[in-house]
Steps between C-alpha positions, in 0.01 A plus 500: 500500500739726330483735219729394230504795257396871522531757180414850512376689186514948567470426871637813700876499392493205288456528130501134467682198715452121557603354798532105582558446848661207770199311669693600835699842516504765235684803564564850289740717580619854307500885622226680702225659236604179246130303555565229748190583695308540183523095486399425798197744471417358174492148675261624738269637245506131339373410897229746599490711156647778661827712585598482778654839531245694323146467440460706162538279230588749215786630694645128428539557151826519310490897443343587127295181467169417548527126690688294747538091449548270757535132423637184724488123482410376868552127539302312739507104540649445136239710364603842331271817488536804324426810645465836290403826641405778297460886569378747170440865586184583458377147478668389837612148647431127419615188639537166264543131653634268204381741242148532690448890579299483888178641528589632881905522654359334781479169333872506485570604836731317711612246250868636451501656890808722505661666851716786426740656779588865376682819680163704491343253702572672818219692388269244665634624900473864378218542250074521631321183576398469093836379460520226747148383384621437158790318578268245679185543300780420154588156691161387586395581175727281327393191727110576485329660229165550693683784743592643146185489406351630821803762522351711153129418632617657862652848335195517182282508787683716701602781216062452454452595868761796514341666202146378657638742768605792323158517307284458848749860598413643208112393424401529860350197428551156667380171317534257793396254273796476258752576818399174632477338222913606454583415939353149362707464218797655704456222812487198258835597320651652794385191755681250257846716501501539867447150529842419202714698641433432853559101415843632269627679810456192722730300186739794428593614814717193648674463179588898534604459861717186405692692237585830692632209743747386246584806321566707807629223730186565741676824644216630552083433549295615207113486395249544278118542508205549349286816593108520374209655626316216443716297760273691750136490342388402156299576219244679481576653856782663440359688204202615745691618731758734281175581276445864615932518484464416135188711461715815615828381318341373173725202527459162593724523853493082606541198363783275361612783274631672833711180580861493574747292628719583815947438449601498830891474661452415864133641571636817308456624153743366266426873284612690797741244697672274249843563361566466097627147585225386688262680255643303233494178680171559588405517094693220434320296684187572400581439125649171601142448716315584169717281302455199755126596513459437131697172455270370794170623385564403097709228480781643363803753547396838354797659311737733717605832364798677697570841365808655635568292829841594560340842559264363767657181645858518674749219382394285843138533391592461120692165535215351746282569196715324250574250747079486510514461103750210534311322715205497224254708744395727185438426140596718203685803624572823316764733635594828392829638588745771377804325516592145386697383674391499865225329298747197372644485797195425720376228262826355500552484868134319553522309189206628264396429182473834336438720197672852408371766342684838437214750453599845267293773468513467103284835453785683616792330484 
């Protein structure tokens, strides 16, 4: 699988631009501020129709117009697809398949699977639990479209139960009947996620371990776990028990929305503990654990975006990536770099078969 073609039509900085890409390597290079990152993130909204810096569509508009386009030709066992994305303001976003607008996003998820490695995400160590939740939720989701499914089932039903909450506060009135009708609804969904992401963590985690291994020369002992409440009871228990908790809060206090997942450098926390270079290692390798996790689970390589590596990755770590890349480990690869030639050099010293693009902020050049 590899995505032949992408063109961008008053997409953030872009008025418009075509670009036709190497099945293998494809890298753009030009000034900070000149859009690299812009198409990457326009790749993964052709993936999972979303940025994957910033959640408000609108504010991915080309400033003064009133829609973004996104288009692609993905190529998969000889057979071409065209992909077109849409956004209007005021109308919002749709998603066409060979000129076939999709009735729901989900029908296209996880066909073009994309893993992007980007500076902010050391956000995932430092940021709440929501964070690390929908950095594995986003990869189960792209392999099994029933946990998407029961994933916006799981939070209607939640958002239902909060404001269920608020009104028994402010009616002084309880209808036990629709609460339980909701703690149903709540176990179903919530039973079935437990259950995914407990079997993902059993798959994920060796490939994780294996990579920190490699990357870091196994200086050191690292680990990663899954933390739920229901890994101690289940449904509808737990919701009994924390019942009088939510009663007094107005918030639903347990369940799989409470879930996190524990980084750990040698029993310690890798927030607290862990230098920059074994906080970056530690990212690394579970975007190379995600990537793996994919190819397994759907058949195929998933596209690789690297924004700004030589900021994260120092040269021993960089060249045991290309070296990676040589040795055909990943499929199409998009790299963003300032300068390039540390780029030319790198493919020429492991051999790649590569495409350059200089990328120029046009609007204000």
């Amino acid at each position: 699988m590899f995505l032949s073609e992408l063109s961008l039509r008053q997409f953030k900085n872009y008025r418009m631009r075509t670009f036709r890409f190497n099945p293998k390597i494809n890298i753009f290079y030009g000034s900070n501020g000149a859009g690299k990152t812009n198409v990457l993130d326009a790749l993964h909204y052709l993936s999972v129709t979303k940025s994957y810096f910033n959640s408000v569509d609108h504010q991915q508009i080309l400033r003064g117009e009133q829609y973004f386009v996104v288009e692609g030709k993905l190529n998969t066992d000889e057979i071409e697809k065209d992909l077109r994305l849409v956004f209007q303001r005021g109308i919002g976003k749709s998603m066409q398949v060979n000129n076939n607008e999709l009735e729901k996003f989900s029908e296209h998820f996880g066909t073009l699977p994309v893993v992007m490695i980007a500076p902010g995400d050391i956000q995932l160590i430092y940021e709440g639990s929501e964070e690390r939740r929908k950095f594995v939720d986003m990869i189960i989701a792209q392999c099994d479209r029933v946990y998407l499914h029961e994933l916006g089932t799981y939070q209607r039903t939640l958002d239902q139960r909060n404001k269920l909450l608020r009104d028994f506060y402010e009616n002084r009135y309880r209808n036990r009947e629709l609460l339980d009708v909701y703690n149903e609804q709540l176990g179903k969904s919530g039973t079935y996620i437990f259950s995914a992401r407990t079997k993902f963590m059993e798959q994920f985690k060796p490939l994780f371990l294996e990579n920190y291994k490699r990357i870091s020369t196994n200086k050191e002992q690292v680990n990663l776990s899954y933390e739920s409440d229901l890994s101690k009871t289940g449904y509808p228990q737990i919701l009994q028990q924390s019942e009088q908790a939510d009663f007094d809060l107005l918030r639903t206090t347990k369940g799989i929305h409470k879930d996190d997942y524990s980084f750990m450098l040698e029993d310690q926390a890798l927030k607290k503990f862990g230098s920059q270079g074994q906080q970056k290692s530690y990212i690394i390798s579970l975007k190379l654990a995600q990537f793996q996790y994919l190819e397994k689970t759907k058949g195929f390589k998933p596209l690789l975006l690297l924004d700004d590596i030589f900021e994260k990755l120092d040269l021993n770590r960089l060249k045991e990536l290309f070296h990676w890349m040589a040795q055909g480990e990943f499929g199409q690869v998009f790299v963003t770099d300032t300068q390039q030639a540390r780029l030319e050099e790198m493919v020429s010293e492991h051999h790649l078969d590569a495409n350059f693009f200089e990328i120029v902020d046009e609007l204000n050049a």
